[in-house]
FIGUSE-35229 format. One record per residue (C-alpha): residue in three letters; x, y, z; residue number from 1. Coordinates in steps of 0.001 Angstrom, whole numbers, plus 524288, in hexadecimal, padded with zeros to 5 digits. Example, Ala and Ser with C-alpha at 12.3 -4.5 7.8 and 13.67 -1.06 7.14 Angstrom:
FIGUSE-35229
+-----+-------+-------+-------+-----+
| res |     u |     v |     w |   n |
+-----+-------+-------+-------+-----+
| ALA | 8300C | 7EE6C | 81E78 |   1 |
| SER | 83566 | 7FBDC | 81BE4 |   2 |
+-----+-------+-------+-------+-----+
//
This chain:
FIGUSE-35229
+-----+-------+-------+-------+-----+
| res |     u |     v |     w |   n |
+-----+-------+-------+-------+-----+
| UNK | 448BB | 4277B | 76091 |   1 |
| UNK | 4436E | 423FA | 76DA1 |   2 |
| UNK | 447AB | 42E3D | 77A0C |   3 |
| UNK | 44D96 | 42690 | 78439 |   4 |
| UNK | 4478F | 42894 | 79156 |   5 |
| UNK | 44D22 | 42684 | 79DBC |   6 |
| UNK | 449A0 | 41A89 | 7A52E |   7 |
| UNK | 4431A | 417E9 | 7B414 |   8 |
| UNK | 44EAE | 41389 | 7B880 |   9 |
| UNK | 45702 | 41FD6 | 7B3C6 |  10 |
| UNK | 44AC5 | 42948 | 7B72E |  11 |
| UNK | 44BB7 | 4244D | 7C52A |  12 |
| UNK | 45C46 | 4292F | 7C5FF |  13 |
| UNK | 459C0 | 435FA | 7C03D |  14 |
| UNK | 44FD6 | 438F5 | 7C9D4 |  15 |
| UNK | 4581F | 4337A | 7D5D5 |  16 |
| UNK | 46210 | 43BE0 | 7CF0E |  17 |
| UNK | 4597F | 448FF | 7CE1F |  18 |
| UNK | 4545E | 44798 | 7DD35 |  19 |
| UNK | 463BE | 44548 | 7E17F |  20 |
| UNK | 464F3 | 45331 | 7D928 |  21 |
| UNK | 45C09 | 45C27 | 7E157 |  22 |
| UNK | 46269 | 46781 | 7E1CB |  23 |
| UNK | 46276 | 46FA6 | 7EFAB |  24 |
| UNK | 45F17 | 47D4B | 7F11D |  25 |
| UNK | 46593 | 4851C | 7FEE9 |  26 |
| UNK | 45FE5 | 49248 | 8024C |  27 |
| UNK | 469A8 | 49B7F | 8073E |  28 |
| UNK | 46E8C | 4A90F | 80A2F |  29 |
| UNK | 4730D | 4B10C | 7FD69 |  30 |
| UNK | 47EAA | 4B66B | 805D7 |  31 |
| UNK | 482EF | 4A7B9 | 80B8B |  32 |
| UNK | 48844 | 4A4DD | 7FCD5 |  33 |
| UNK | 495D2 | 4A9F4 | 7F8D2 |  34 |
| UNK | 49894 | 4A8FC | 7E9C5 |  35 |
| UNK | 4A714 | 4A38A | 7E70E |  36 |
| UNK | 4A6B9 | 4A296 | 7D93A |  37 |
| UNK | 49E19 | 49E7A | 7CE29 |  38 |
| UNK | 4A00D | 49082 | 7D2FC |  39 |
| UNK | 4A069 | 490E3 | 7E14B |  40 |
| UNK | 497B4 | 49620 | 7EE7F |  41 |
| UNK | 498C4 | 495D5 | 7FBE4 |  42 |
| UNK | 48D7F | 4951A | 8052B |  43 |
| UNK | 48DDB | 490BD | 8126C |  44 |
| UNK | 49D9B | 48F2B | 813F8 |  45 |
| UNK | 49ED9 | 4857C | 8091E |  46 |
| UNK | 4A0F1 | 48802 | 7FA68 |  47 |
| UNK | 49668 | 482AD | 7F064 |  48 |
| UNK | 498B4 | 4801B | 7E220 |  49 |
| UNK | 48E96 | 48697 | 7D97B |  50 |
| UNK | 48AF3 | 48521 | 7C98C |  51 |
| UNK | 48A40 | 48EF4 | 7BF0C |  52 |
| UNK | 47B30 | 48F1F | 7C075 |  53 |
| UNK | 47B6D | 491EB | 7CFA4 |  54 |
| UNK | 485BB | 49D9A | 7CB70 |  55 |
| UNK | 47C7C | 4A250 | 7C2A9 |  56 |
| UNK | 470E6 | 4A0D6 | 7CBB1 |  57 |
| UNK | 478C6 | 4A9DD | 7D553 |  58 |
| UNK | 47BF0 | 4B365 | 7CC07 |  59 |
| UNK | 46FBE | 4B692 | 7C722 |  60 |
| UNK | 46A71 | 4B722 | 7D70C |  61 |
| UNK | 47255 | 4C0E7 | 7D920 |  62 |
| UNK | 47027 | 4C898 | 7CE14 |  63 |
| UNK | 47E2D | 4C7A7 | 7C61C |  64 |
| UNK | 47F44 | 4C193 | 7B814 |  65 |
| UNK | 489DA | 4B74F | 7B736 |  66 |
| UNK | 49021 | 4BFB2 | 7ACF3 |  67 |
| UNK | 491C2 | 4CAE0 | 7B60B |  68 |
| UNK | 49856 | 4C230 | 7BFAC |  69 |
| UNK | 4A321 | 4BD32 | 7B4A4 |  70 |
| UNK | 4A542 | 4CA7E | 7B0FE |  71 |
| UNK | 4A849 | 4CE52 | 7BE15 |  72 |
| UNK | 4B0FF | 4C1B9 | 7C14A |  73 |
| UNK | 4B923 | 4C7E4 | 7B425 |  74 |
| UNK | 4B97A | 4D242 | 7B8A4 |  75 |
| UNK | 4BF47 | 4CF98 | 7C7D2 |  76 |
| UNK | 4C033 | 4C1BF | 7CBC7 |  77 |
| UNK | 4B894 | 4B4AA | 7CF9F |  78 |
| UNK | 4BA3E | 4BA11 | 7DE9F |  79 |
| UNK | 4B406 | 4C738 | 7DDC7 |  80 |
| UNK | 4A932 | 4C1AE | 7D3F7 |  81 |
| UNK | 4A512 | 4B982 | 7DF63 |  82 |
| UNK | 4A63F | 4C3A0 | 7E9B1 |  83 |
| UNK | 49EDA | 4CD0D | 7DFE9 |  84 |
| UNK | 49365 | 4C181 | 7DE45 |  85 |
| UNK | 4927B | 4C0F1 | 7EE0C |  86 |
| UNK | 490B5 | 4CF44 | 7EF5B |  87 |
| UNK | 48533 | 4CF18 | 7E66D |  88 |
| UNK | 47FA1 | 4C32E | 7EC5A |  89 |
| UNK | 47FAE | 4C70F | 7FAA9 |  90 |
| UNK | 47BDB | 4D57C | 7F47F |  91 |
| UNK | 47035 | 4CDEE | 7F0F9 |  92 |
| UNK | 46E59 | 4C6E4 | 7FF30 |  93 |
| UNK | 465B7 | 4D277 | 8045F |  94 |
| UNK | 459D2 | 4D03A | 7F85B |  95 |
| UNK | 45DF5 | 4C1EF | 7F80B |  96 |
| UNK | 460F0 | 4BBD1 | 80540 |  97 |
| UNK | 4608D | 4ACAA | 7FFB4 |  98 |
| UNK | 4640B | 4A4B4 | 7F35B |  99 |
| UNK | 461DA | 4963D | 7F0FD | 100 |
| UNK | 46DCC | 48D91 | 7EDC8 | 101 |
| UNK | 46A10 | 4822B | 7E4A3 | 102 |
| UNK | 47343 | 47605 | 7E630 | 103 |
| UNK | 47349 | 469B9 | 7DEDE | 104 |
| UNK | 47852 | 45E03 | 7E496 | 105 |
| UNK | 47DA6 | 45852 | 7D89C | 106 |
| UNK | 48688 | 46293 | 7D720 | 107 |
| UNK | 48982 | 4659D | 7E37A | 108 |
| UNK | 4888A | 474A9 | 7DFE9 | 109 |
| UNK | 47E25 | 4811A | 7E0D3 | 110 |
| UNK | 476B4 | 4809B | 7D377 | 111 |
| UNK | 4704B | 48B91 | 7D437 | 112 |
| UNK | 46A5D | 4971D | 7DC1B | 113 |
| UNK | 45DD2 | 49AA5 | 7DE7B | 114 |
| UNK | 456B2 | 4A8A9 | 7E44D | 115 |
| UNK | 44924 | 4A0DB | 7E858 | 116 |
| UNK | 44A4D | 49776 | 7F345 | 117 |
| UNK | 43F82 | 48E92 | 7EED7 | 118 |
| UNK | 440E3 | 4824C | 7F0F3 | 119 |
| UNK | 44640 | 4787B | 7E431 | 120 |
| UNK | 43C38 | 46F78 | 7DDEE | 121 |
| UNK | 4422E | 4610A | 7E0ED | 122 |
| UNK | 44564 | 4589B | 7D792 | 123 |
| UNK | 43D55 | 44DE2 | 7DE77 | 124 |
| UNK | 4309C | 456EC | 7DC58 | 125 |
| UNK | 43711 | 4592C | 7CE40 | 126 |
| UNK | 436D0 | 449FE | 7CD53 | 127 |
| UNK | 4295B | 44933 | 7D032 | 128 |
| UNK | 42498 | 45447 | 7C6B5 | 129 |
| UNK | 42B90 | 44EE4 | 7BB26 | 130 |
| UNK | 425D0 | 43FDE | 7BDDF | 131 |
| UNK | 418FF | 44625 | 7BEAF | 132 |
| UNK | 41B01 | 44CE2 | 7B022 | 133 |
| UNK | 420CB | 441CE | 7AB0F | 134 |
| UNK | 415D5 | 439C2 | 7AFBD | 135 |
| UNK | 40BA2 | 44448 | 7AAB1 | 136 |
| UNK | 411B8 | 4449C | 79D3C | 137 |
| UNK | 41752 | 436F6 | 79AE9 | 138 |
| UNK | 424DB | 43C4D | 799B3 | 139 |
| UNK | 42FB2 | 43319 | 7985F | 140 |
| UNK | 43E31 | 4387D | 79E85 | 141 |
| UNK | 44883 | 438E6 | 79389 | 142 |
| UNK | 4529F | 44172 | 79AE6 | 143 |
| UNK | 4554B | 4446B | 7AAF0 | 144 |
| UNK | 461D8 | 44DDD | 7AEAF | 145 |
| UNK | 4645D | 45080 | 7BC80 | 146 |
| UNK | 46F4F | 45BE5 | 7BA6B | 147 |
| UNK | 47A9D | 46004 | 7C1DF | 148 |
| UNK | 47319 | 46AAC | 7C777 | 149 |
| UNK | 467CB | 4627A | 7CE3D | 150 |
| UNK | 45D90 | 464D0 | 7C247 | 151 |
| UNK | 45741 | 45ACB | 7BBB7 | 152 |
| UNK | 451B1 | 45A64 | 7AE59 | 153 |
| UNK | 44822 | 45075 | 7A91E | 154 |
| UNK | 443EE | 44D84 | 79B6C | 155 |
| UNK | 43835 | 446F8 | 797FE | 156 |
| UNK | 4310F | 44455 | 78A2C | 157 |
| UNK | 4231F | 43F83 | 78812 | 158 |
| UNK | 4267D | 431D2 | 77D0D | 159 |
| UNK | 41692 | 43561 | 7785F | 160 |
| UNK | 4184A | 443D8 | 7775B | 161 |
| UNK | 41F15 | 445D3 | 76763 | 162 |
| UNK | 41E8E | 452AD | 75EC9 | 163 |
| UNK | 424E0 | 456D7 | 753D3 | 164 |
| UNK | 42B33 | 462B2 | 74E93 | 165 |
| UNK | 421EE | 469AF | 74428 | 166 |
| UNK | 429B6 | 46B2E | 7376E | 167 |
| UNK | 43374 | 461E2 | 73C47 | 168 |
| UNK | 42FEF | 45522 | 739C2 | 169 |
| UNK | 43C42 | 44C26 | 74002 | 170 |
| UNK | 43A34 | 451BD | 74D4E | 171 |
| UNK | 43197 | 44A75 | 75724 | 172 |
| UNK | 433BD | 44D28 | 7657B | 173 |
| UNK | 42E7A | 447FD | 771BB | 174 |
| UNK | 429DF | 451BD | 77DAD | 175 |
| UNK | 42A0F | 45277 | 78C48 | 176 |
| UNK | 43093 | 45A06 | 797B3 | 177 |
| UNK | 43DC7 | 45E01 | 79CA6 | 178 |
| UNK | 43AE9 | 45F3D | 7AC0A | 179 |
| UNK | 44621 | 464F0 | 7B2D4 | 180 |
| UNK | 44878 | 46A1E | 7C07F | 181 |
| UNK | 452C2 | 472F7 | 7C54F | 182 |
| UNK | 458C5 | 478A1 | 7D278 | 183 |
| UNK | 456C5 | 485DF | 7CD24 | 184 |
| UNK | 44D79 | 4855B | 7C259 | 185 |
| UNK | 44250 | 47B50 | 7C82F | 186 |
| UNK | 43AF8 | 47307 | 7BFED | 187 |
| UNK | 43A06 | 47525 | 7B10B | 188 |
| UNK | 4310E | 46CC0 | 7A7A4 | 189 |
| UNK | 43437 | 46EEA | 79948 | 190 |
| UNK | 42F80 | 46717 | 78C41 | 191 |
| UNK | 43AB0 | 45D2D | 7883D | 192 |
| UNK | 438D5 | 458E3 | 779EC | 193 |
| UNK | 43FB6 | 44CE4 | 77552 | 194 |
| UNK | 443CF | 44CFB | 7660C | 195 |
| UNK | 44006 | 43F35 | 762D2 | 196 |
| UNK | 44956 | 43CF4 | 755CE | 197 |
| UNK | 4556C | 43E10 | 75F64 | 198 |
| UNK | 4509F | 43DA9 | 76AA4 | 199 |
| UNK | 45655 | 44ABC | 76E9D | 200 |
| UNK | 45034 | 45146 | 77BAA | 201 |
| UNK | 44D42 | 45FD3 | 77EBB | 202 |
| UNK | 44742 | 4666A | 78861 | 203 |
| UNK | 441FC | 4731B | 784FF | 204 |
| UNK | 441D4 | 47E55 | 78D49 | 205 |
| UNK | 436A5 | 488E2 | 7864C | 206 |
| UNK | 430BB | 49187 | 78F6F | 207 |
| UNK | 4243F | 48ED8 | 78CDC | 208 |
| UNK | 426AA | 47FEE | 78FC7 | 209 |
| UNK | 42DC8 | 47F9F | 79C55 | 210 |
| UNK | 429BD | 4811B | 7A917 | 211 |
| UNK | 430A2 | 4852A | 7B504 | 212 |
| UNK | 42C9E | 47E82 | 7C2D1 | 213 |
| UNK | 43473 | 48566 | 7D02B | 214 |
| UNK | 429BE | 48061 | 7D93F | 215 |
| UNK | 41F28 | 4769E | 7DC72 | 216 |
| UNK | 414EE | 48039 | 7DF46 | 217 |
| UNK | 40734 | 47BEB | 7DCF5 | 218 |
| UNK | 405E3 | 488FA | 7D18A | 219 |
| UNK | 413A4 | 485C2 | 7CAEA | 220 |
| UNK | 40FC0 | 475E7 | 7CA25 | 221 |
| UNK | 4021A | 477F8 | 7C46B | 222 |
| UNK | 4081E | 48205 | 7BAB3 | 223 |
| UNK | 41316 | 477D1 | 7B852 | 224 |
| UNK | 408A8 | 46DEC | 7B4F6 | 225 |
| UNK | 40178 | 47717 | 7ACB1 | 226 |
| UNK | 40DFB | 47832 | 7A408 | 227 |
| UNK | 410D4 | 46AF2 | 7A2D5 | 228 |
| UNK | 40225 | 468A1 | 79E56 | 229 |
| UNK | 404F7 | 472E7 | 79477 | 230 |
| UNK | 411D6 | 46D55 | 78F2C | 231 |
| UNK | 408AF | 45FAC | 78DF2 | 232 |
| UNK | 3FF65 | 4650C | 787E9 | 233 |
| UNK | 40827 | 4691F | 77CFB | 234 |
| UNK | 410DA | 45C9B | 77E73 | 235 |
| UNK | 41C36 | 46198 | 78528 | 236 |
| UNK | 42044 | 467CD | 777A5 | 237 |
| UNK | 426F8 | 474B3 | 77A36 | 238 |
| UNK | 41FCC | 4803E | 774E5 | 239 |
| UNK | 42380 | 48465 | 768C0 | 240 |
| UNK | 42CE4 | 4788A | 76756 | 241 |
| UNK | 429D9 | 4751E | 75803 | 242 |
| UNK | 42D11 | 4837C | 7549F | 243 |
| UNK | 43899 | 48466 | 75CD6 | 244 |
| UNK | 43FF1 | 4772E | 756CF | 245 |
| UNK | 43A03 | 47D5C | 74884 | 246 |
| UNK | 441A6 | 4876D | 74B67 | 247 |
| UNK | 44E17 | 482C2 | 751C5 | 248 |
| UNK | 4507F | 479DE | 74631 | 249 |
| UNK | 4523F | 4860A | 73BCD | 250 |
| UNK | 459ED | 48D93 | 74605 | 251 |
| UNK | 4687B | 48EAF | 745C7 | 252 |
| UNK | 46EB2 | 48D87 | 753C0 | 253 |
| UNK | 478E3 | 49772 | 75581 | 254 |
| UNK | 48738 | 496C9 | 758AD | 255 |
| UNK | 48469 | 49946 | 766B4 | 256 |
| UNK | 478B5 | 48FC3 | 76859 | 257 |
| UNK | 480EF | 485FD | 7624C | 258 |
| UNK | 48A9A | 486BD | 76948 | 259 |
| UNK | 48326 | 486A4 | 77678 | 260 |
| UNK | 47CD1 | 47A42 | 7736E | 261 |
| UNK | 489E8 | 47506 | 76F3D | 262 |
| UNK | 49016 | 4786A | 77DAE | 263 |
| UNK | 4836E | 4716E | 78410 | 264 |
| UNK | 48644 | 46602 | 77E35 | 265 |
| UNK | 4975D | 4674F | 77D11 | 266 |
| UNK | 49841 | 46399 | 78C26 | 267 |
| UNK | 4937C | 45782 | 78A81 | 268 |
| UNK | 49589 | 451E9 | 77D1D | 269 |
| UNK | 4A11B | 45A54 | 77BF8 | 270 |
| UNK | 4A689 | 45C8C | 76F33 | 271 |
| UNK | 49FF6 | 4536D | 768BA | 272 |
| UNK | 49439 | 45ED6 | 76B1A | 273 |
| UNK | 4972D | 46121 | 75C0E | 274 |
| UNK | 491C2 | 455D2 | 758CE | 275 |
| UNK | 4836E | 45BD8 | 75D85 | 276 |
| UNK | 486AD | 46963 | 75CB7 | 277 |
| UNK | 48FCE | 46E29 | 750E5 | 278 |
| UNK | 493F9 | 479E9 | 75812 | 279 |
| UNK | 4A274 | 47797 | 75126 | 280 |
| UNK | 49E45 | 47682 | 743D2 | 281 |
| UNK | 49633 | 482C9 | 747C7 | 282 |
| UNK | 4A2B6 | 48C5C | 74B55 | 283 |
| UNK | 4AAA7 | 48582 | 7400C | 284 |
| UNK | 4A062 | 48A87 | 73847 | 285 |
| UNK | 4A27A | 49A55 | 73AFB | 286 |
| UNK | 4B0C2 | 49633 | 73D15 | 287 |
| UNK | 4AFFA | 49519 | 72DD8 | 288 |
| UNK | 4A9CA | 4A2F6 | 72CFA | 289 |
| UNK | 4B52B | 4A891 | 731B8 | 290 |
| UNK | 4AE98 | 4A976 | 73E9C | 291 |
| UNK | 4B290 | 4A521 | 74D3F | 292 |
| UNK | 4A750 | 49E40 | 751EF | 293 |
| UNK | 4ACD7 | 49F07 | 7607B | 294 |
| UNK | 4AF17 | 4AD96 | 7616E | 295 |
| UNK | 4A06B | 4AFDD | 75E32 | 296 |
| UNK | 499B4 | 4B4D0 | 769D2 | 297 |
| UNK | 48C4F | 4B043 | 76DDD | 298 |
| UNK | 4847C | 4BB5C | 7656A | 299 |
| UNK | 48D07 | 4B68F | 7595F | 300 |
| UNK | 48AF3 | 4A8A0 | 75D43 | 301 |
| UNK | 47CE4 | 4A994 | 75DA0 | 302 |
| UNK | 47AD3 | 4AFC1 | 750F6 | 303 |
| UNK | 4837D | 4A506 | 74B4F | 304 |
| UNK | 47DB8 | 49920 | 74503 | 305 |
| UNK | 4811D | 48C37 | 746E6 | 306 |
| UNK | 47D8C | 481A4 | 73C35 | 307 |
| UNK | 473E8 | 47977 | 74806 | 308 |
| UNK | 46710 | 47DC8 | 748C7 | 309 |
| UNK | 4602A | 48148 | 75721 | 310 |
| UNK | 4590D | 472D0 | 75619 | 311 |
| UNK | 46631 | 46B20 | 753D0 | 312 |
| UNK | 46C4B | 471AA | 75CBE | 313 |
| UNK | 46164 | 46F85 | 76836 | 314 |
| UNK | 46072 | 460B3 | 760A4 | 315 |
| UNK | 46F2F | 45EAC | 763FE | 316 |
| UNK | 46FFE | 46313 | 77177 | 317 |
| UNK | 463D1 | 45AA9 | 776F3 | 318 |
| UNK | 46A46 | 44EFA | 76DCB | 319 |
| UNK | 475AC | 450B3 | 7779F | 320 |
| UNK | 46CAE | 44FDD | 783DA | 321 |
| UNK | 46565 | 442EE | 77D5D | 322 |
| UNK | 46E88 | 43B72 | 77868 | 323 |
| UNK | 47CB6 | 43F1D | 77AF9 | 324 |
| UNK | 47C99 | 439AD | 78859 | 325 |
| UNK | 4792F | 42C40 | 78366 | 326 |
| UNK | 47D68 | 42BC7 | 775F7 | 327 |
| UNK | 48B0E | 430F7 | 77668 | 328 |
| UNK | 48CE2 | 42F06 | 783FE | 329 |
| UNK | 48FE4 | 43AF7 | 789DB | 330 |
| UNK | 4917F | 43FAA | 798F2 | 331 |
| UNK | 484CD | 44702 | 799CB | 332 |
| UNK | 47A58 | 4460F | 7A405 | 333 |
| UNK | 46B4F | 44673 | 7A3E1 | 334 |
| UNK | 46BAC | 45497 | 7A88C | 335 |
| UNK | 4766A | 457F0 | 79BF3 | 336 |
| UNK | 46B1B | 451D7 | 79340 | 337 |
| UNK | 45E57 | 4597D | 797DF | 338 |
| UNK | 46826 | 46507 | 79819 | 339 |
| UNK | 46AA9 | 46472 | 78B98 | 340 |
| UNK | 45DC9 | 4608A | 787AE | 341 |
| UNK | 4590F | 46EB2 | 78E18 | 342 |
| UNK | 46377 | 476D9 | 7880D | 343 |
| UNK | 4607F | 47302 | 77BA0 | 344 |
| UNK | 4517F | 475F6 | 77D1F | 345 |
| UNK | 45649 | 483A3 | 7828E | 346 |
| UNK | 45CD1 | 485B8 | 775B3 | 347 |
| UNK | 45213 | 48122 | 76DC6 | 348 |
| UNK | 44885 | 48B06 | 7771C | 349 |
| UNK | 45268 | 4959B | 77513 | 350 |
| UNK | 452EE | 4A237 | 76D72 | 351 |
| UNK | 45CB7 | 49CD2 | 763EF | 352 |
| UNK | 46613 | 4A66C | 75D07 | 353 |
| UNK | 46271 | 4A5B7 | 74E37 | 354 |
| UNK | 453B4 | 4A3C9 | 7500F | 355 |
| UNK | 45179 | 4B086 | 74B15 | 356 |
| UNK | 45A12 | 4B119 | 73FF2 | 357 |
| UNK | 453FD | 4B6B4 | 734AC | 358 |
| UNK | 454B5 | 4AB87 | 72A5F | 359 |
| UNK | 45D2F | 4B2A6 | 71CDB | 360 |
| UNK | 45A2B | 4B0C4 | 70E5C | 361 |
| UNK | 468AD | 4B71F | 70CCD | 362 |
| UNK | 475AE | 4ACFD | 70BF0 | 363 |
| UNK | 47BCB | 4AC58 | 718C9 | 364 |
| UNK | 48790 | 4B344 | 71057 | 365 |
| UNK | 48482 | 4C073 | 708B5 | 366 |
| UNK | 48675 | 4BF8B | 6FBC5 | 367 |
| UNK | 48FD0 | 4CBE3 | 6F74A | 368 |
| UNK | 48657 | 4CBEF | 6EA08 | 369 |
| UNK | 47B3E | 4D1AE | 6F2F4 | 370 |
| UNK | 481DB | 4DB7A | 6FB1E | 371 |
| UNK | 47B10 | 4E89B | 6F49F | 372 |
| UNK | 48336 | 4F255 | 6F972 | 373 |
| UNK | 49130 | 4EBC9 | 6F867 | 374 |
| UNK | 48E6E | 4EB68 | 6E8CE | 375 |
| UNK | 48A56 | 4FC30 | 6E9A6 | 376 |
| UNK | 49520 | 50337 | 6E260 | 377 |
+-----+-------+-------+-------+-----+
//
């Protein structure tokens, strides 16, 4: 099945559409921002809405886990939670005189917080390092999302550049680069591996793989071209890729990662997400133990099994970013597909829950004919 790539025409909007996203960073004094709530600042007289990500970024400046902060709100009220968060934070003024506000224009909110006042690599230079690599590498663009947030994501697969899975002889997959750049995070280049049978994209996210860019330096872009020449030299294949599928297809995904990969996909296919991800057919299953699948907490639901293996369930999520806008005509954007696309390569590049089971030559049920010391008199 041929990948679909996007055309001149359409490459031309999404970068109009990433340059009109620049998000814009604001230097100011720690002490000139008053936490409302979890939702809401105000700085300079006027009230600004913020997301969950900027809430988190302020959190962890200050020094207090987002946990402590609900407990407390239980505890007292939304009112004193906020007045207790402004203590800390101007307690903090005297080692930490200024924080940088990160706004997107999109939104129309603060995304995110920031200790280091350096200045944000533009999209437009961005632009220009990602036509360069796609030049370099003859890359053709199958995917571009310009999220909510101001970041951009771009997928891009060499049509020359084919391996295959040893031991696995129906998969075939094309390689190539996820390029992304973020208000927060700065640029990211990771291997994006197409899986040529379905057509199914996924960026993977291995440590040894991806590279981080926060400035234009003359030292970070030689290193940065140093890394790329690596990942050519071996294709753009992740390391240790072969293995890791080899061993994601013989590996039972747990309650828990089930059902995460079910809830990625649920808010925009909604419940038709069974159809992808059996998650129902899953609970009905201990339902029939005796067992209530939905009072499990997260230690019993990741030392459940589920009947989907690691591999189907990455498979079904990135089928969802591919083809489910298209096909089946649901509301998702270019950003919802390259999200998905990089959640599923995070599960696949995860420590999953069962992958150190010990396998069993015993029946999954004891037999009462074996049990030694019930049959002692």
């Amino acid at each position: 099945m041929a990948i679909a790539t996007l055309s001149s025409t359409i490459l031309e909007q999404r970068k109009a559409e990433t340059l009109n996203a620049q998000a814009l960073r604001k230097t100011v004094p720690v002490r000139e921002i008053t936490v409302i709530n979890d939702t809401t600042i105000e700085f300079g007289g006027k009230r600004l809405e913020i997301t969950k990500q900027a809430f988190k970024n302020l959190m962890s400046i200050i020094g207090m886990s987002q946990t402590f902060a609900k407990k407390f709100e239980t505890l007292f009220d939304a009112t004193a939670k906020a007045n207790f968060i402004n203590q800390i934070k101007n307690a903090m003024a005297a080692q930490m005189n200024e924080i940088t506000m990160v706004v997107s224009p999109l939104q129309r909110k603060v995304v995110g917080f920031s200790k280091q006042a350096t200045d944000l690599i533009s999209h437009d230079r961005f632009l220009n390092l990602t036509d360069q690599l796609i030049d370099q590498h003859g890359l053709e663009v199958t995917n571009w999302g310009v999220a909510p947030d101001g970041s951009v994501t771009i997928n891009a697969f060499n049509p020359k550049a084919q391996f295959g899975i040893s031991g696995l002889k129906d998969e075939v997959f094309n390689s190539g680069l996820t390029m992304s750049n973020g208000p927060l995070t700065g640029i990211e280049v990771s291997p994006y591996v197409n899986r040529l049978w379905c057509t199914n994209g996924l960026t993977t996210s291995f440590a040894k793989d991806s590279y981080q860019l926060q400035n234009l330096t003359p030292e970070s872009m030689e290193n940065f071209f140093q890394h790329m020449a690596e990942l050519r030299r071996n294709g753009f294949v992740p390391t240790d890729f072969s293995d890791t599928v080899n061993r994601a297809t013989i590996t039972p995904a747990s309650l828990w990662e089930l059902e995460r990969g079910h809830n990625m996909i649920k808010k925009h296919v909604g419940e038709r997400a069974d159809s992808w991800i059996p998650l129902n057919e899953n609970r009905s299953a201990y339902s029939q133990l005796g067992l209530n699948p939905l009072e499990f907490n997260a230690e019993q639901k990741k030392r459940a099994r589920s009947n989907q293996s690691i591999w189907s369930l990455v498979n079904s999520i990135t089928h969802v970013g591919s083809h489910a806008a298209d096909e089946l005509a649901f509301d998702m954007t270019d950003a919802d597909n390259t999200n998905l696309m990089v959640n599923a390569g995070n599960i696949l590049g995860s420590n999953w829950n069962l992958a150190n089971e010990m396998p069993s030559p015993f029946a999954a049920k004891l037999s009462a004919a074996d049990q030694v010391g019930s049959l002692l008199n």
